[in-house]
C-alpha positions as CSV (number, residue, x, y, z in Angstrom):
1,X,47.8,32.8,33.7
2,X,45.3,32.9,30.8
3,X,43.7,29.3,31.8
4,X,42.8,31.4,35.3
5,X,41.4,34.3,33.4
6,X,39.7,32.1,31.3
7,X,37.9,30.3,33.8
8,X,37.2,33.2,35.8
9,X,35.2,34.6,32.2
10,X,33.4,31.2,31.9
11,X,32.0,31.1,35.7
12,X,30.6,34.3,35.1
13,X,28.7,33.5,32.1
14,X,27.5,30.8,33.5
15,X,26.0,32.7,36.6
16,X,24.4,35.0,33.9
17,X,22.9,32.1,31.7
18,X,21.5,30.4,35.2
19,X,19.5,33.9,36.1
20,X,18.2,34.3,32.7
21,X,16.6,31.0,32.8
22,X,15.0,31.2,36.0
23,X,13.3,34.6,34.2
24,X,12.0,32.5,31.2
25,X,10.6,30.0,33.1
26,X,9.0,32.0,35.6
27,X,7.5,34.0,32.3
28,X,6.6,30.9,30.5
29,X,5.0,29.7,33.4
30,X,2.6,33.1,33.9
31,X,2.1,32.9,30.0
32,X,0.6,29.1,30.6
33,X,-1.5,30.4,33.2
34,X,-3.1,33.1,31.6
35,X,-3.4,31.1,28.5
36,X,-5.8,28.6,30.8
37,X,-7.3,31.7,32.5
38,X,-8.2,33.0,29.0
39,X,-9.2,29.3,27.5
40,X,-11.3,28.6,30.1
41,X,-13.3,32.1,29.7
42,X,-13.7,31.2,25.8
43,X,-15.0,28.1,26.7
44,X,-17.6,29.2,28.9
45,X,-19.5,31.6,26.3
46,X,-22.1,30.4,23.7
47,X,-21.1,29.9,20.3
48,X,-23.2,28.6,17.3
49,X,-20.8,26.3,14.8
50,X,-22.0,23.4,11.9
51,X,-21.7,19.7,13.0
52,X,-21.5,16.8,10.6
53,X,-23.3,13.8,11.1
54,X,-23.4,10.6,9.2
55,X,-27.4,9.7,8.8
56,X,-29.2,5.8,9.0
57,X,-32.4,5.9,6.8
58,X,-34.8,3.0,8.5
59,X,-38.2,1.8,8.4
60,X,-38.7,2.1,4.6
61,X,-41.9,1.1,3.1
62,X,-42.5,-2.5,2.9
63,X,-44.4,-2.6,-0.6
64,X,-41.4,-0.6,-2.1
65,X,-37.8,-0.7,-2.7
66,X,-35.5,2.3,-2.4
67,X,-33.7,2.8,-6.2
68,X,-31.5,5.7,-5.3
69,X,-29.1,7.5,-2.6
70,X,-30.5,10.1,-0.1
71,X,-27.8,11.9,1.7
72,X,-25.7,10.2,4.0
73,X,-24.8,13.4,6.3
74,X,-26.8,16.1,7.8
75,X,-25.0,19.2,8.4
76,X,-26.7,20.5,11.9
77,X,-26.2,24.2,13.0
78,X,-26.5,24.2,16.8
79,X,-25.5,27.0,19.6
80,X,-23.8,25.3,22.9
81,X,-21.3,26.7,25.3
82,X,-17.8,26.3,24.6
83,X,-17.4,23.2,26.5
84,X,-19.8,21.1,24.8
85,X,-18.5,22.0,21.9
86,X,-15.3,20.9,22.3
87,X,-16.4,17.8,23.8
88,X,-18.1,17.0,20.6
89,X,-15.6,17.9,18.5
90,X,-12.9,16.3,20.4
91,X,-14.7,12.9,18.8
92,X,-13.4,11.3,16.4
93,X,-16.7,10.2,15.0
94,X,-20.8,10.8,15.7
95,X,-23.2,8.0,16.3
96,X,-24.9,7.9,13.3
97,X,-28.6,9.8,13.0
98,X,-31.4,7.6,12.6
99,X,-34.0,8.7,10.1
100,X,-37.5,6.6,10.4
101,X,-38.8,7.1,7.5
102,X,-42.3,5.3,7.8
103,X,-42.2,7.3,11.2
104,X,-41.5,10.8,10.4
105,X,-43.9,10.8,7.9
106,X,-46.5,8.9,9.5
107,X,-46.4,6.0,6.9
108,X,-46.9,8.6,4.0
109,X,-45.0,6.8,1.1
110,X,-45.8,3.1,2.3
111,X,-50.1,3.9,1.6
112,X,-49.5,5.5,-1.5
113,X,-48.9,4.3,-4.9
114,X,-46.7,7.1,-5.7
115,X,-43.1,6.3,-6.5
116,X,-40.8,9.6,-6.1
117,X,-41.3,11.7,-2.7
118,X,-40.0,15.3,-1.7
119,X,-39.7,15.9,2.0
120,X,-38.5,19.1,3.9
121,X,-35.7,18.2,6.9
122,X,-37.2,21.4,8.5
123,X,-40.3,19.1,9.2
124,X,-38.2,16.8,11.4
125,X,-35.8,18.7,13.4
126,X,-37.6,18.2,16.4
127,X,-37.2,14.5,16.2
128,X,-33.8,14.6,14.7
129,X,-32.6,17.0,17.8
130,X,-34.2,14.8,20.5
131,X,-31.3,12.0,19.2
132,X,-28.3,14.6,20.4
133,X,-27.4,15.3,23.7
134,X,-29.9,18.2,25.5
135,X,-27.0,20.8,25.9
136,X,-27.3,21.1,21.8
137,X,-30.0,23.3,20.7
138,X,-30.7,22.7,17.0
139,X,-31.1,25.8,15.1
140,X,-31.3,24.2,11.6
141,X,-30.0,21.3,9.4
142,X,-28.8,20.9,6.0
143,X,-29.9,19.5,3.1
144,X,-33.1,21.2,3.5
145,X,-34.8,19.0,1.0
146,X,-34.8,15.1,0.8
147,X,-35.6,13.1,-2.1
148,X,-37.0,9.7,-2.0
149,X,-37.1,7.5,-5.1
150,X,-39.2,4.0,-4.8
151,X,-39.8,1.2,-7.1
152,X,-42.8,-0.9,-6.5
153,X,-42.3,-4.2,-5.5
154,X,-44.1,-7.7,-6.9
155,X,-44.1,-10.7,-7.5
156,X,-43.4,-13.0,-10.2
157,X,-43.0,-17.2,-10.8
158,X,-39.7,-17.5,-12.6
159,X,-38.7,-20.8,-14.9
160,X,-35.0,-22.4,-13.4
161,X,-32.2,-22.5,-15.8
162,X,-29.2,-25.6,-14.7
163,X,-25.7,-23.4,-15.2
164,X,-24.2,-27.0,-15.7
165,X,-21.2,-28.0,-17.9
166,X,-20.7,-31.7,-18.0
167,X,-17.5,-33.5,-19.4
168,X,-18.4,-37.2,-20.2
169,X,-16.4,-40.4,-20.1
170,X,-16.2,-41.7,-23.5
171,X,-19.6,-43.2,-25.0
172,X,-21.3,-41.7,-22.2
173,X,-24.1,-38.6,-22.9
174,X,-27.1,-37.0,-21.8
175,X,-30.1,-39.2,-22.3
176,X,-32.9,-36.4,-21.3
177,X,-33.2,-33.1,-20.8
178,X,-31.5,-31.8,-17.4
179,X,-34.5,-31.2,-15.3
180,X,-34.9,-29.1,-11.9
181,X,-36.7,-29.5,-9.1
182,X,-38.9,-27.3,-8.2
183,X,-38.7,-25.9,-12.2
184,X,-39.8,-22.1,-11.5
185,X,-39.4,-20.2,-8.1
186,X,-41.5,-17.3,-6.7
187,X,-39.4,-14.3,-7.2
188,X,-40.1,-10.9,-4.8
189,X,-38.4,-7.3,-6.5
190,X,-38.7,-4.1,-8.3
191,X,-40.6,-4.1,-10.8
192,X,-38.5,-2.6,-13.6
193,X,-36.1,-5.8,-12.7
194,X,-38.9,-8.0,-12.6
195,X,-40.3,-7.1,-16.3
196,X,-37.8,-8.6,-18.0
197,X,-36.7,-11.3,-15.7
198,X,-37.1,-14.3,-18.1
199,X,-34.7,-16.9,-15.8
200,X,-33.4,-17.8,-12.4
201,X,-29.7,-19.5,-12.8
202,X,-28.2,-22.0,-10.5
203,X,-25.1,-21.1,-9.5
204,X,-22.5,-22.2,-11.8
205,X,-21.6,-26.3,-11.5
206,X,-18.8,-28.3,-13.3
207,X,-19.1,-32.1,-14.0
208,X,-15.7,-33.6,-15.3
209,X,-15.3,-37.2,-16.6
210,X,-19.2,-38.2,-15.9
211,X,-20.6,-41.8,-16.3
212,X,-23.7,-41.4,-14.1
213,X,-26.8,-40.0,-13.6
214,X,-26.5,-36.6,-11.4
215,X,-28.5,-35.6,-8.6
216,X,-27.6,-32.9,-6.6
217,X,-29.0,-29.7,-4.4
218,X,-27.4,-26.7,-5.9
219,X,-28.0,-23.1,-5.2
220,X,-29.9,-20.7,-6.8
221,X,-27.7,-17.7,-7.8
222,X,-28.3,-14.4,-6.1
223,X,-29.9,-11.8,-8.2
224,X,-29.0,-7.9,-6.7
225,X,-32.6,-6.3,-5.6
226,X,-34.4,-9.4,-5.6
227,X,-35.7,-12.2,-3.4
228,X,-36.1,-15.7,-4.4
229,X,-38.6,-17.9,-1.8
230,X,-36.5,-21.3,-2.5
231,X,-32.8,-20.9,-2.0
232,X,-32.0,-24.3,-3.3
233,X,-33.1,-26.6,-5.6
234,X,-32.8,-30.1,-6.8
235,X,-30.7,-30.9,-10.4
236,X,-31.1,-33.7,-12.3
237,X,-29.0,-34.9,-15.3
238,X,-30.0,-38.5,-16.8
239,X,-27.1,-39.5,-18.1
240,X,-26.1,-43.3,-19.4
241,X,-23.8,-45.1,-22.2
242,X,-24.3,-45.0,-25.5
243,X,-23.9,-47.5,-28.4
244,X,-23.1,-46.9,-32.0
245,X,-26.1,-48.8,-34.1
246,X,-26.8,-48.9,-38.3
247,X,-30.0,-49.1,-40.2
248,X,-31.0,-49.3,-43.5
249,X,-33.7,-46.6,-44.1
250,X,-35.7,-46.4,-47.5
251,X,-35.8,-42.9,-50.0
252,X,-39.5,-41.4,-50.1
253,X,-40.0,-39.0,-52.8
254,X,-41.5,-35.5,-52.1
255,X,-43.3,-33.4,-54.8
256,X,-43.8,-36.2,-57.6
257,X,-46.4,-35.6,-60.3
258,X,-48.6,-39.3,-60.5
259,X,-47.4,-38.9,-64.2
260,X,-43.4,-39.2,-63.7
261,X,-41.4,-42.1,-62.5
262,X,-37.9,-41.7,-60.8
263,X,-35.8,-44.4,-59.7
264,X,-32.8,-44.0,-57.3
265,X,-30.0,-44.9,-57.0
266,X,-29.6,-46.2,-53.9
267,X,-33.2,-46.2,-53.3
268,X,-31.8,-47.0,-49.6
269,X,-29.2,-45.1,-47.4
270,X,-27.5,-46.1,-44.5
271,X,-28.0,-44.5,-41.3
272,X,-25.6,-44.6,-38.4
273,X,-26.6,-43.0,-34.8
274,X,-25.4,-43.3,-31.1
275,X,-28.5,-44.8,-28.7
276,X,-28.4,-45.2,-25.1
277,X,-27.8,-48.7,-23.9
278,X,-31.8,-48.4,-22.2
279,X,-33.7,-47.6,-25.7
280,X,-31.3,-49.4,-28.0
281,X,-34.2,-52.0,-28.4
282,X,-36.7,-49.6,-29.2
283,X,-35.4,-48.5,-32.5
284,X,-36.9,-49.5,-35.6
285,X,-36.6,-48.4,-39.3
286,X,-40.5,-46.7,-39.2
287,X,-39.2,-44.3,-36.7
288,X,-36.9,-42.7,-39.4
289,X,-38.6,-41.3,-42.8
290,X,-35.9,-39.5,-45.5
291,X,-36.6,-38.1,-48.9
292,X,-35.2,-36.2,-51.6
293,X,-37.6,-34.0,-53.7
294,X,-38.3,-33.7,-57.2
295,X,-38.3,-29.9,-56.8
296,X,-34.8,-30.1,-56.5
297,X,-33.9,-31.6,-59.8
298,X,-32.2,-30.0,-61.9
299,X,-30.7,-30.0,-65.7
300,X,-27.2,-29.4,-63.6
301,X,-27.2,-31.6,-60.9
302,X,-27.2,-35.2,-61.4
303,X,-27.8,-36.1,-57.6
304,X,-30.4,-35.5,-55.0
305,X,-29.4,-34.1,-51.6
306,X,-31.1,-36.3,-48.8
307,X,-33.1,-35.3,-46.0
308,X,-34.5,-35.9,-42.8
309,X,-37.9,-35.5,-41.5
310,X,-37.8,-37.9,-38.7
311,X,-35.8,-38.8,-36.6
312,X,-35.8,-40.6,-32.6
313,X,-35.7,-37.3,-30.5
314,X,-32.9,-39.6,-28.4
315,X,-30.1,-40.8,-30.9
316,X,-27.3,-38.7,-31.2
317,X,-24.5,-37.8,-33.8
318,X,-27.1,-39.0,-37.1
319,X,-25.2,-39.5,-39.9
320,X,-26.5,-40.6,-43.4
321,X,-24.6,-42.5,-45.8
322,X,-25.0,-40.8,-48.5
323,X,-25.6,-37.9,-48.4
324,X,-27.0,-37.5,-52.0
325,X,-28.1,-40.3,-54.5
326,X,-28.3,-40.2,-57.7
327,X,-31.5,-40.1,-60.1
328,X,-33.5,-41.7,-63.2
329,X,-36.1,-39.9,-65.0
330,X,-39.0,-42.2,-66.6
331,X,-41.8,-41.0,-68.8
């Protein structure tokens, strides 16, 4: 008896529940449409708004280099119907405006020596609005001002410098100085980088166990701002064995009065130097002079310290053996 009451309850409800929702969907449904009806109207009336656009400076004076930012947006006021408007703003992103520079101001900066420019935007909203579609009308555009900083560009012949480090095989070395070719390069920038530009480096090479001359076409390295007319060059390292070699090499004395003898002892010293394998024939005892001086001695020191004033300007690793002599006084 109570399951038929029950059910009689439920089917009731349910007949309720099923006329109710025919009434909120036939009033959701005249909501949608006068929510069109009204969107629609909105969108046909004239509204002014700001638009964002991301800016492309081009055409900058050839003789000059740009050295800071201008803006890279112009804010444009405009007044469109409510359609265009949401058109544009339904994209995700604007084509970029172009500003000519040499253009818009009739090649203004690019004859004059002058370095730092002011410009108004104002002047150029004509040419700026005939790059947006003709339903836009342009009312005015922010920043108002633009500021154009220039460095002057020249030109300058800059000496190479070989970035090279060069691990030899044993009793091999350099037997020259590392030369490139051409040795200076043509060199286009700013000038304040330009002034004190002493050097153009290769790019960075690494020799490891060398027993050969090196020739090679390397690459300049790139320098920020600046333009270099050879992009390569040509290194070369001479490079060749060496051999260990000996000579006796007489003492001159420096600074002696004509009245004073000294005697040393050894009044010869050995000398021991690597030579490359090619000039190891060309090395004689003349090409070597050492001394010690009589300005040195002393009531304290009983030796004189040996030195060099010529050596071969290709041996390496020069020793002398010994360093120091000792002395004899004669009146």
């Amino acid at each position: 008896m109570d399951n038929i009451r029950f059910y009689k309850v439920f089917g009731v409800l349910k007949s309720v529940i099923r006329r109710q929702d025919k009434r909120i969907i036939i009033y959701l449904v005249c909501v949608g449409i006068a929510t069109i009806f009204w969107f629609l109207n909105a969108l046909s009336k004239n509204y002014t708004v700001d638009l964002t656009f991301p800016v492309r400076y081009t055409n900058m004076p050839k003789n000059k280099i740009l050295v800071n930012e201008p803006p890279g947006k112009f804010i444009l006021q405009v007044n469109s119907y409510g359609f265009t408007l949401l058109r544009h703003k339904l994209k995700f992103s604007f084509s970029p405006l172009v500003f000519n520079v040499n253009d818009f101001t009739r090649n203004m900066m690019e004859n004059t020596k002058q370095s730092e420019y002011t410009i108004l935007t104002s002047q150029y909203l004509e040419e700026i609005a005939d790059q947006l579609s003709s339903e836009l009308k342009v009312l005015s555009i922010s920043p108002d001002t633009l500021h154009f900083n220039f460095d002057q560009i020249i030109h300058k012949k800059v000496r190479v410098y070989p970035d090279v480090k060069i691990e030899f095989k044993k009793q091999y070395q350099l037997s020259g100085t590392i030369r490139t070719k051409p040795d200076s390069v043509l060199v286009s920038g700013p000038r304040s980088i330009l002034d004190t530009l002493k050097q153009v480096p290769t790019k960075y090479q690494y020799f490891k166990s060398v027993s050969e001359a090196i020739q090679r076409n390397v690459s300049l390295a790139e320098i920020e701002n600046l333009k270099i007319d050879n992009k390569r060059i040509v290194l070369n390292i001479p490079i060749e064995e060496y051999t260990e070699s000996q000579m006796l090499i007489p003492l001159f004395i420096e600074n002696k009065p004509d009245s004073m003898k000294l005697k040393l002892f050894p009044n010869r010293v050995k000398v021991s130097f690597l030579v490359g394998l090619s000039r190891y024939s060309e090395i004689l005892p003349e090409d070597f002079r050492l001394v010690v001086s009589w300005n040195e001695i002393s009531q304290d020191e009983a030796r004189l310290k040996v030195e060099s004033r010529a050596i071969p300007p290709f041996i390496k690793s020069v020793k002398i053996i010994p360093g120091e002599v000792e002395y004899l006084i004669e009146k």
